[in-house]
C-alpha positions as CSV (number, residue, x, y, z in Angstrom):
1,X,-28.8,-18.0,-29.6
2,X,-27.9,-20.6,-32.8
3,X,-29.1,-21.8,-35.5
4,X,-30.5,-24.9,-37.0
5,X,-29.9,-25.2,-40.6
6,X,-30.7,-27.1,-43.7
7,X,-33.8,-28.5,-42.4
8,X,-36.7,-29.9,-44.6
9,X,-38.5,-27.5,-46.1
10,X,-42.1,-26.9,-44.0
11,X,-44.7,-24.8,-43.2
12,X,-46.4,-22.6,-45.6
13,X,-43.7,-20.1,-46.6
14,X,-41.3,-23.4,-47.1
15,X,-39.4,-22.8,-44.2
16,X,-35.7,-24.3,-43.9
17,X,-34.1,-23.4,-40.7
18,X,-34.5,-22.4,-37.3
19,X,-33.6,-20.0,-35.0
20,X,-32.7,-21.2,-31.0
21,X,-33.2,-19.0,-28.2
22,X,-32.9,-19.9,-24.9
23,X,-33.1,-17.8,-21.7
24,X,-30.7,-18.6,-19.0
25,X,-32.4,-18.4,-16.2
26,X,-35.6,-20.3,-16.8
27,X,-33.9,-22.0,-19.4
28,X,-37.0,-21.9,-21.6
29,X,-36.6,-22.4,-25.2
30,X,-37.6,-19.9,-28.5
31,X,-38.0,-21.4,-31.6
32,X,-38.1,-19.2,-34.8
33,X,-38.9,-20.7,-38.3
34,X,-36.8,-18.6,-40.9
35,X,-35.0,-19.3,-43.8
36,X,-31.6,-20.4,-44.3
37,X,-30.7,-17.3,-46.5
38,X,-32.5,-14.6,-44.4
39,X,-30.6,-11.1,-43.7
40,X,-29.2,-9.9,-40.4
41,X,-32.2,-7.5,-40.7
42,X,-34.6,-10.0,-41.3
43,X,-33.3,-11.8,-38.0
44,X,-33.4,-8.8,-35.9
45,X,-37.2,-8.0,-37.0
46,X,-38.3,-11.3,-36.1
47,X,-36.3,-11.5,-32.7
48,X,-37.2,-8.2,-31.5
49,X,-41.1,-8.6,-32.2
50,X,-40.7,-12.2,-30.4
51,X,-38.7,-10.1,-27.4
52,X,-41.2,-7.5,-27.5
53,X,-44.1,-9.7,-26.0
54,X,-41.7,-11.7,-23.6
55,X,-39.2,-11.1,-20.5
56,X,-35.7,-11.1,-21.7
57,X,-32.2,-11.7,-20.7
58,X,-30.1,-8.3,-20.6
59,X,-27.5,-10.4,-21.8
60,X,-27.8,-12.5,-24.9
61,X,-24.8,-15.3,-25.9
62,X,-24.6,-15.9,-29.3
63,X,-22.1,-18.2,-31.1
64,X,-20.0,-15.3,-34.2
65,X,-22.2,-15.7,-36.8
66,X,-21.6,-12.8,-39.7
67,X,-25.6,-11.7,-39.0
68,X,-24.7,-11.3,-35.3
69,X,-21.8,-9.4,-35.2
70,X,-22.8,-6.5,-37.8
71,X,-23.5,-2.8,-36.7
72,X,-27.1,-3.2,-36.9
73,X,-27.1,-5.7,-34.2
74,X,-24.4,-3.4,-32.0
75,X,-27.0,-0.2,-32.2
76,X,-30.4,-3.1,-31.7
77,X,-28.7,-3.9,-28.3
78,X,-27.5,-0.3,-27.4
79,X,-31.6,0.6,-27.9
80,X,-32.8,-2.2,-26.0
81,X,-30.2,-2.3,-22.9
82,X,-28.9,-5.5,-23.6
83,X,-25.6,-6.9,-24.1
84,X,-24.3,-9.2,-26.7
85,X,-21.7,-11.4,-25.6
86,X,-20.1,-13.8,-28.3
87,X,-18.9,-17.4,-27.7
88,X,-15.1,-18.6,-28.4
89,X,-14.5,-20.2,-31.6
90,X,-14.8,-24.5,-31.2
91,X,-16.0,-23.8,-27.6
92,X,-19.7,-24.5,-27.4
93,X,-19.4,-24.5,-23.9
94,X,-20.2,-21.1,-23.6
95,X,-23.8,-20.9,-25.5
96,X,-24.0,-24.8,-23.7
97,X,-28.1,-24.5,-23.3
98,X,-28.7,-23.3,-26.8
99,X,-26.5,-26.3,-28.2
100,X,-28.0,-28.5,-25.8
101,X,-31.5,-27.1,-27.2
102,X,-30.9,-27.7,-30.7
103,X,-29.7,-31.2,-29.7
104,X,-33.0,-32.2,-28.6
105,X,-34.7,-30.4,-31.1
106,X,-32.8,-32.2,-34.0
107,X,-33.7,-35.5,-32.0
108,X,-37.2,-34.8,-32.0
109,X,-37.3,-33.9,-35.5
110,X,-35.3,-37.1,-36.5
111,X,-38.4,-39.0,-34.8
112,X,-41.6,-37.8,-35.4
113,X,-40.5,-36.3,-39.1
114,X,-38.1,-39.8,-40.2
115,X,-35.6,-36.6,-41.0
């Protein structure tokens, strides 16, 4: 789980960022528009209803972003069963397929959007 920042704005609520998800196993990719300045709350409503209506990982690798690491997101996991696990400072090797995600992602954007 990362992010994609200071993208163009797009989409009808001006959307500027996005959120990657990638499961580990099928290595399928989640992409959710947000905004650069959204709340840990507002990340945890719109990954939970997105987890809601898919299979899910019981354990979730996320780089130490301030939105992850709060108390909201410790008692979210404790309710759903899942564990956070955070990545080592400079060592993206540990969240590899998210960073490799928003690699290609940022490639295609550069392309098809002259970004």
């Amino acid at each position: 789980m990362d992010w994609v920042t200071a993208l163009p704005p797009g989409g009808d609520r001006s959307y500027n960022a996005c959120l990657v998800l990638v499961d580990r196993y099928s290595k399928t990719p989640m992409f959710l528009q947000c905004h650069k300045d959204d709340t840990g709350m507002d990340t945890a409503i719109m990954i939970w209803k997105l987890l809601a209506t898919q299979a899910y990982s019981k354990n979730i690798i996320s780089d130490r972003d301030p939105k992850f690491t709060s108390a909201l997101w410790k008692n979210l996991h404790s309710l759903f069963g899942t564990k956070l696990a955070f990545s080592t400072s400079d060592h993206p090797q540990t969240d590899v397929l998210a960073e490799q995600m928003i690699q290609n992602l940022e490639d295609i954007i550069r392309r098809f959007c002259a970004y």
